[in-house]
C-alpha positions as CSV (number, residue, x, y, z in Angstrom):
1,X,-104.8,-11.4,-37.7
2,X,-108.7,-12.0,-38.1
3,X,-109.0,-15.2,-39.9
4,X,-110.5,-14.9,-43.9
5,X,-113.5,-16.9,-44.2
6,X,-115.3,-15.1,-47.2
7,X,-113.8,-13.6,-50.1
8,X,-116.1,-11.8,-52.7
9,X,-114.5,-10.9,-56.0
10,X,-116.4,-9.0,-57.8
11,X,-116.4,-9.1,-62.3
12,X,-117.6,-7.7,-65.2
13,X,-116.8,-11.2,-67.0
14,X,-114.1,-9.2,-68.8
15,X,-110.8,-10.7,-69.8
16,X,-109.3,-7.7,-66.9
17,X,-112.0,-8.4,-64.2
18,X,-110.3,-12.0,-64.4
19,X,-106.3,-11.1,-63.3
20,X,-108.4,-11.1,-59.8
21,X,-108.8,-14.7,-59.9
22,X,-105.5,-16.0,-59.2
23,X,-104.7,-14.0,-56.5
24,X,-108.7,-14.6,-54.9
25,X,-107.9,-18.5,-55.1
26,X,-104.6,-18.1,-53.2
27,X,-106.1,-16.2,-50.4
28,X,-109.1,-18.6,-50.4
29,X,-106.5,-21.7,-49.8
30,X,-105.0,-20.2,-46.9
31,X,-108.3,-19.9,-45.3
32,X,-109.9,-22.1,-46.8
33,X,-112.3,-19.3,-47.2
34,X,-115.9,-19.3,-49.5
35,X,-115.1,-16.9,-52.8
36,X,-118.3,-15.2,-53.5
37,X,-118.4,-14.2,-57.2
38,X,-120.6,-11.2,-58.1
39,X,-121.7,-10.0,-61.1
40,X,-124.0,-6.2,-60.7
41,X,-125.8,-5.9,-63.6
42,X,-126.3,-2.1,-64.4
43,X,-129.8,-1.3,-65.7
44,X,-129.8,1.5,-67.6
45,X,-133.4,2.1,-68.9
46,X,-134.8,3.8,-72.0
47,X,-136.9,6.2,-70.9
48,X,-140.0,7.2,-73.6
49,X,-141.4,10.2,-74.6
50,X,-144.8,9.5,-73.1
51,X,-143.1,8.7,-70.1
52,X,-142.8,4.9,-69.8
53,X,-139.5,3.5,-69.1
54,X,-138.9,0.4,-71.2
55,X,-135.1,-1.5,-70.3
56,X,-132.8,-1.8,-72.6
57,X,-131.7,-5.4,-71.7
58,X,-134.5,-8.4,-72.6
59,X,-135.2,-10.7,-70.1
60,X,-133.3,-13.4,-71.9
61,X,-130.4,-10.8,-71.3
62,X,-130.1,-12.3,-67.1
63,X,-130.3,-16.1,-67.9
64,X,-127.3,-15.3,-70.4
65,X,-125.7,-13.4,-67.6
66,X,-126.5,-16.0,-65.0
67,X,-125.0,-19.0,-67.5
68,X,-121.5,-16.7,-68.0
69,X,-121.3,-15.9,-63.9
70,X,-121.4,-20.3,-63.9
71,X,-118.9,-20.2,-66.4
72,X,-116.8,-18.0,-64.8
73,X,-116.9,-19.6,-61.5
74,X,-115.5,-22.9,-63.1
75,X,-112.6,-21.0,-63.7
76,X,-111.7,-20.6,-59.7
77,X,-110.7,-24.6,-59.3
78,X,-109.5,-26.1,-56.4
79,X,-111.7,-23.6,-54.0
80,X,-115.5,-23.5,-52.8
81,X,-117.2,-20.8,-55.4
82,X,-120.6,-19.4,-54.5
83,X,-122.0,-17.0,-57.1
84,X,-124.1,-13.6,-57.2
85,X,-126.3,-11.4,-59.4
86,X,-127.2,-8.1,-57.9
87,X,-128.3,-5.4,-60.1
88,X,-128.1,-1.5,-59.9
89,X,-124.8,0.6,-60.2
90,X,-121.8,-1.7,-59.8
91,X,-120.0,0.1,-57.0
92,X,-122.9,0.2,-54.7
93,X,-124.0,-3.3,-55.4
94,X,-120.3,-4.2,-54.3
95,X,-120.6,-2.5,-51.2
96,X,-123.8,-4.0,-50.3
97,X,-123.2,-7.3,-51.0
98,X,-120.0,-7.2,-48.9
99,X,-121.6,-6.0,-46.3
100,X,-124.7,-8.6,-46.7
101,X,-122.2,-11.2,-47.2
102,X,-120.1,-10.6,-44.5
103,X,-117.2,-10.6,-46.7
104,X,-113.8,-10.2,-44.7
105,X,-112.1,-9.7,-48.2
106,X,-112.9,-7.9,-51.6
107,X,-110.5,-9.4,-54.3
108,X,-110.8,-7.0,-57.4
109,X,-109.0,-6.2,-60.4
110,X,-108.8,-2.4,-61.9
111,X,-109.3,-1.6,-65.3
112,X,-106.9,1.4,-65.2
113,X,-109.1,4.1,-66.9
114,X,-107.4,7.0,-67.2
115,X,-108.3,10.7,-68.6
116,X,-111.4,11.3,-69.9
117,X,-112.4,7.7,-69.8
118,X,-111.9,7.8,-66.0
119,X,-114.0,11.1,-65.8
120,X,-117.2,9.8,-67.6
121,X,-116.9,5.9,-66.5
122,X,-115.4,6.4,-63.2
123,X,-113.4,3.9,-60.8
124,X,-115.6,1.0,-59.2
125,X,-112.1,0.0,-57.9
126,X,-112.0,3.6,-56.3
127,X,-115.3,3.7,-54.9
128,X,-115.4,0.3,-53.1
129,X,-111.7,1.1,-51.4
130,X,-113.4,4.1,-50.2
131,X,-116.7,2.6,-49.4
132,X,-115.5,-0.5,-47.9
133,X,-115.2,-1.7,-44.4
134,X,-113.1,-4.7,-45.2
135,X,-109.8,-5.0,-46.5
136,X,-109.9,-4.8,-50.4
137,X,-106.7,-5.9,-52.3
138,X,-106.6,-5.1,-55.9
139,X,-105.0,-6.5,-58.9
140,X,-103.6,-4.4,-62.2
141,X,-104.6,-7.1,-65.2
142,X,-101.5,-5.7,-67.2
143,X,-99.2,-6.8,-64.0
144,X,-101.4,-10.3,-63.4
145,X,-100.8,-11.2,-67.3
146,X,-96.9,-10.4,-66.9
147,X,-95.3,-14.2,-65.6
148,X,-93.0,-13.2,-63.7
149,X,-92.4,-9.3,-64.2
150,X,-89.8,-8.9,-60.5
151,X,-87.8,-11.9,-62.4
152,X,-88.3,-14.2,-59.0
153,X,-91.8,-15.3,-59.7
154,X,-92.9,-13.8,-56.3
155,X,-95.8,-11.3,-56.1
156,X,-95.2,-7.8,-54.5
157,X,-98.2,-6.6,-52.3
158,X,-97.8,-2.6,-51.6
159,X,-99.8,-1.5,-48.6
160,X,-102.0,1.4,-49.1
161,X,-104.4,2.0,-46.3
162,X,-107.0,-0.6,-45.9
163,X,-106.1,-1.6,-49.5
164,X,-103.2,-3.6,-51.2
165,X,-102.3,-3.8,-54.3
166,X,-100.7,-6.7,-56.1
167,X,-98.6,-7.2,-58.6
168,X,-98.0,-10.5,-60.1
């Protein structure tokens, strides 16, 4: 098996982008790999009736993003944390940061939309399994939060294609 030497875990910096964490700081201790940490900010501009487009985000809006990426990364301990800021739609800035990166790993969490949620909003977690040319092992938050939920503390990883999924 091809050794692991960078792992890029992508968030949202939301409470269910962060079940990832555990399980990307366990892979990276194996290694020891680099954990990349990337946050795609999605731009979605206002666009005028005279035809300008002006962006609904401030400019003070990425120095608060770039201070809560920092933040976040402190919360991977014991491992080497590099962190990213891409911007455009989150699935594709994924993809082409892994492949920029070189990452031999994406470590993700899914949010579990489902119905019409799913519909309009969409799976990132979907799009970057089938986008991806490295392995990409997702994490259910529900399951990450759950201490022990196969009452022997161990994790079960299910195989599924070039993706696993965990359950902690």
């Amino acid at each position: 098996m091809a050794r692991i030497r960078r792992i890029l875990v992508p968030t949202d910096l939301s409470a269910a982008a962060r079940a990832a964490y555990p399980v990307a700081v366990e892979q990276a201790r194996r290694g020891p790999s680099e954990v990349v940490l990337l946050h795609v900010m999605e731009w979605y501009p206002y666009v005028t009736l005279e035809g300008g487009i002006i962006p609904l985000q401030p400019p003070e809006y990425e120095a608060d993003i770039r201070e809560r990426v920092r933040s976040e990364a402190a919360r991977l301990k014991g491992v080497r944390v590099r962190t990213e800021i891409r911007s455009g739609p989150a699935a594709d800035g994924i993809l082409r940061e892994a492949k920029r990166g070189k990452a031999d790993l994406i470590v993700m969490s899914t949010h579990g939309r489902r119905g019409f949620a799913r519909w309009m909003l969409g799976s990132v977690a979907e799009r970057v399994v089938r986008g991806a040319t490295c392995p990409v092992l997702t994490v259910k938050p529900s399951a990450a939060a759950a201490k022990t939920p196969d009452r022997t503390g161990r994790r079960t990883m299910t195989p599924i294609g070039k993706t696993v999924v965990v359950s902690v």
